[in-house]
C-alpha positions as CSV (number, residue, x, y, z in Angstrom):
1,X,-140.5,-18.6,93.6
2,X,-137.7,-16.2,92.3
3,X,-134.8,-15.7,94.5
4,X,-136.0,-11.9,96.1
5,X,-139.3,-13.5,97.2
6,X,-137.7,-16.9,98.2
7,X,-135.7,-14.9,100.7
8,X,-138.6,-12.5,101.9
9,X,-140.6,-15.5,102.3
10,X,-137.9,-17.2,104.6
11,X,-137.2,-13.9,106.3
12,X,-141.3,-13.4,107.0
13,X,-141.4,-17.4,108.0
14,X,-138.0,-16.9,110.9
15,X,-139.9,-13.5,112.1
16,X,-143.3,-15.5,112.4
17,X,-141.5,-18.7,114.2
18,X,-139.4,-16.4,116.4
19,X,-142.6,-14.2,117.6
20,X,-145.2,-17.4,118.0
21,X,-141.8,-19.0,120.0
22,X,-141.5,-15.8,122.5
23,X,-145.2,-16.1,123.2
24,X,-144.5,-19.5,123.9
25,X,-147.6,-20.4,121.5
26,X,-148.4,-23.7,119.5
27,X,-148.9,-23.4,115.8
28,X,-152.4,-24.5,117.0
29,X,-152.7,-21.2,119.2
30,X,-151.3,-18.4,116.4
31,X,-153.8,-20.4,114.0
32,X,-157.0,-19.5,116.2
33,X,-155.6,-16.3,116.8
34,X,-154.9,-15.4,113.5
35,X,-158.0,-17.3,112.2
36,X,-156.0,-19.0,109.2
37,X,-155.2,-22.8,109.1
38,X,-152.3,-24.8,111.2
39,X,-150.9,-26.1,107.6
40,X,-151.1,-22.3,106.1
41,X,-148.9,-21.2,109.9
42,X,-146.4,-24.9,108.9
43,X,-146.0,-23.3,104.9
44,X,-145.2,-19.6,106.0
45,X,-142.6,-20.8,109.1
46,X,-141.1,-23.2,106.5
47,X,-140.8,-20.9,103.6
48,X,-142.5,-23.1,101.4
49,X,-145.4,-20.5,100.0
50,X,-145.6,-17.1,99.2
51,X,-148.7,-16.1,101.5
52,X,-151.2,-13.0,100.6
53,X,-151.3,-9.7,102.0
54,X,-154.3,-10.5,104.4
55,X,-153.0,-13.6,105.3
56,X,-149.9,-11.9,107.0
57,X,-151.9,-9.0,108.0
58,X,-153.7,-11.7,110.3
59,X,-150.7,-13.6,111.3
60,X,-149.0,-10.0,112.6
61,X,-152.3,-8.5,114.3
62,X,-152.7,-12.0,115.9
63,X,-148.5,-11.8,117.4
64,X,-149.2,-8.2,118.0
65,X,-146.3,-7.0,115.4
66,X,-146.9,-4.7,112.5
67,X,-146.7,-5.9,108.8
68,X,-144.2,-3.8,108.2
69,X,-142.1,-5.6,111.6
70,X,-142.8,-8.8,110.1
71,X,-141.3,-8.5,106.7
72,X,-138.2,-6.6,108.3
73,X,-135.3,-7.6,110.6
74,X,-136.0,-7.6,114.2
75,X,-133.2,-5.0,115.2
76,X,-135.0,-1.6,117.0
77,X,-133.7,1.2,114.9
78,X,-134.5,4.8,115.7
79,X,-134.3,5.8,112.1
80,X,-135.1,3.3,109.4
81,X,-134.0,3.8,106.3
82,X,-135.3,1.3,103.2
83,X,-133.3,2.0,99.7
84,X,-134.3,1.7,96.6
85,X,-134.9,-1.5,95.7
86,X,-134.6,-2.9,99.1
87,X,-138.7,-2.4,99.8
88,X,-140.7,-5.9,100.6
89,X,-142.3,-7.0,97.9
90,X,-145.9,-8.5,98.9
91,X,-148.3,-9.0,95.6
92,X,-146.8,-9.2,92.0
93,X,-148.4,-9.8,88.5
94,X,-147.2,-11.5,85.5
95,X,-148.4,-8.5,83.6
96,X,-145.6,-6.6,86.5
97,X,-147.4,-5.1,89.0
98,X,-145.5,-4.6,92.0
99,X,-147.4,-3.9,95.5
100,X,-144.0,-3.0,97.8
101,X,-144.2,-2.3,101.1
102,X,-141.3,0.4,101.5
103,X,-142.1,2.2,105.1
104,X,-143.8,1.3,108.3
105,X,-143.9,2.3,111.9
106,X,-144.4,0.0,115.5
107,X,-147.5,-1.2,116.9
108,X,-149.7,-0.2,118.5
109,X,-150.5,2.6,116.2
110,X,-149.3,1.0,112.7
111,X,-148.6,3.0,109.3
112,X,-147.5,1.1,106.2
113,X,-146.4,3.3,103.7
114,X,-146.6,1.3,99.9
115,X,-145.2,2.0,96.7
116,X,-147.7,-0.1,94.0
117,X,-147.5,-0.4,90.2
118,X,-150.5,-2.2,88.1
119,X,-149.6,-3.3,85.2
120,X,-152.3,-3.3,82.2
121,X,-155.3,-5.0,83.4
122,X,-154.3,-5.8,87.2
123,X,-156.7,-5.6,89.8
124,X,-155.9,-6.2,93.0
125,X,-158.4,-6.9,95.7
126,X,-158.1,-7.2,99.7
127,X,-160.4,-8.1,102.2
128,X,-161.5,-5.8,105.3
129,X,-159.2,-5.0,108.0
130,X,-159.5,-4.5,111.3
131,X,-161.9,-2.2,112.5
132,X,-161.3,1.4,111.8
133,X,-158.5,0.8,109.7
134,X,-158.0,4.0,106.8
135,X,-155.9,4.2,103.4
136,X,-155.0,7.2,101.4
137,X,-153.7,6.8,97.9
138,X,-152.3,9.4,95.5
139,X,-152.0,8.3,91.3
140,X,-148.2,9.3,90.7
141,X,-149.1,8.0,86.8
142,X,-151.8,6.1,84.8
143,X,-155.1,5.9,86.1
144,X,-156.4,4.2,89.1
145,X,-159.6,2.6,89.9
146,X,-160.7,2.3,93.5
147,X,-163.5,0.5,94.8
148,X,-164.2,0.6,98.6
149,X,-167.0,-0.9,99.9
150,X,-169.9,0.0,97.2
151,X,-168.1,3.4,95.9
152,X,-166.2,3.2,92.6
153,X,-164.4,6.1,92.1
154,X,-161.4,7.0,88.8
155,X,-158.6,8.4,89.9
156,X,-156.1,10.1,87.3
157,X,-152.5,11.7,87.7
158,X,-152.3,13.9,91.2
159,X,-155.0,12.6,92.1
160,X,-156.1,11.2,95.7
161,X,-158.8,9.7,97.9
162,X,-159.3,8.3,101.7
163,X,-160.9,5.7,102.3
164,X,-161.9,3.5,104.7
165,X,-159.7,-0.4,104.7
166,X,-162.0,-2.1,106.9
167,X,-164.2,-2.9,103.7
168,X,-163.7,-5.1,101.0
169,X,-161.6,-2.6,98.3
170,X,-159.7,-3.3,95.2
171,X,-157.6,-1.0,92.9
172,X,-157.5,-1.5,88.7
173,X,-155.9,-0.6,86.0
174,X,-158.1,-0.6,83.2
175,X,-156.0,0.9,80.8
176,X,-153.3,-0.4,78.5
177,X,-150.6,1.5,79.9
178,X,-148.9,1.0,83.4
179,X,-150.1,3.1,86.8
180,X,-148.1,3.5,89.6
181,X,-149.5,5.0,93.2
182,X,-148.8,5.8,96.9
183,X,-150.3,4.0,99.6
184,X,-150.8,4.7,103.4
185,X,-152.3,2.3,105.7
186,X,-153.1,3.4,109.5
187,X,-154.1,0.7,111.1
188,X,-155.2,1.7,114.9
189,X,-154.4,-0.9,118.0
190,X,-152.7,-3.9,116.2
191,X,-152.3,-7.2,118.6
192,X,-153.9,-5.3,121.5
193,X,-157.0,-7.8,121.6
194,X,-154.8,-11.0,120.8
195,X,-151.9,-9.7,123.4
196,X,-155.1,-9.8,126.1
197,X,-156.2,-13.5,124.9
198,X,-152.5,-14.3,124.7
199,X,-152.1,-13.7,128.6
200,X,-155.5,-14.8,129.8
């Protein structure tokens, strides 16, 4: 692990302890929740991996946070502000691709806002999220292939689609030059069925 993701991955692992501590959960309890493993909860409290994207996406709908609230201090600001640079960075390739999480707002209603760059011949692929869960991307350069569900479609520079992110999708660069794009995530109701199990 290089030195930026060591520390994200240490910042992501005190957020996870600190919200599964306030609950006053066992590892055994956010593991159910979240439906990943107790030693997959021990690695991402201890720092000691560099999880996926879906993987924390189930570990912050099961505490009822936002992704974007997990990979962030806890402080409430009114007006956040993320600099250049300063973004969390959540996928990489060797070929460098980039998939950095920049923007985001509160639960219950969540948008992520990301900032992505494929390198030659990256491919990224995530599972479903929750129910009812929508992205729109825009191609700021390259081209961009998106495959949601069983629809393929090319995008090119300017170019945009919706679609829905509670099917399997994937985005590609099958070109031999770089391709950067936007990413929104609205994710609707995050935590609200774990915070009811939670209490129960």
């Amino acid at each position: 692990m290089d030195e930026n993701i060591a520390t994200l991955a240490s910042a992501i692992g005190v957020r996870v302890k600190q919200e599964r501590q306030a609950r006053r959960w066992t590892l055994d309890q956010l593991a159910e929740a979240a439906g990943v493993s107790r030693r997959m909860l021990v690695n991402v409290e201890q720092a000691t991996m560099n999880p996926s994207v879906g993987t924390l996406l189930r570990i912050s709908d099961a505490l009822g946070v936002g992704l974007p609230d997990l990979v962030q201090s806890p402080e409430p600001k009114a007006v956040k502000v993320t600099r250049k640079g300063e973004g969390a960075v959540l996928w990489s390739s060797e070929s460098g691709g980039r998939g950095v999480l920049v923007a985001g707002t509160e639960p219950p209603e969540v948008v992520e806002l990301w900032d992505w760059t494929l390198g030659p011949g990256d491919q990224h692929s995530s599972e479903a999220h929750t129910p009812g869960t929508k992205e729109l991307l825009q191609v700021q350069d390259g081209t961009v292939t998106v495959v949601a569900g069983d629809q393929t479609v090319i995008l090119e520079v300017g170019d945009s689609v919706t679609f829905p992110g509670d099917v399997a999708h994937s985005y590609a660069n099958n070109s031999a030059e770089a391709a950067r794009f936007s990413l929104a995530v609205f994710e609707r109701g995050v935590g609200s069925g774990h915070r009811e199990t939670g209490n129960a």
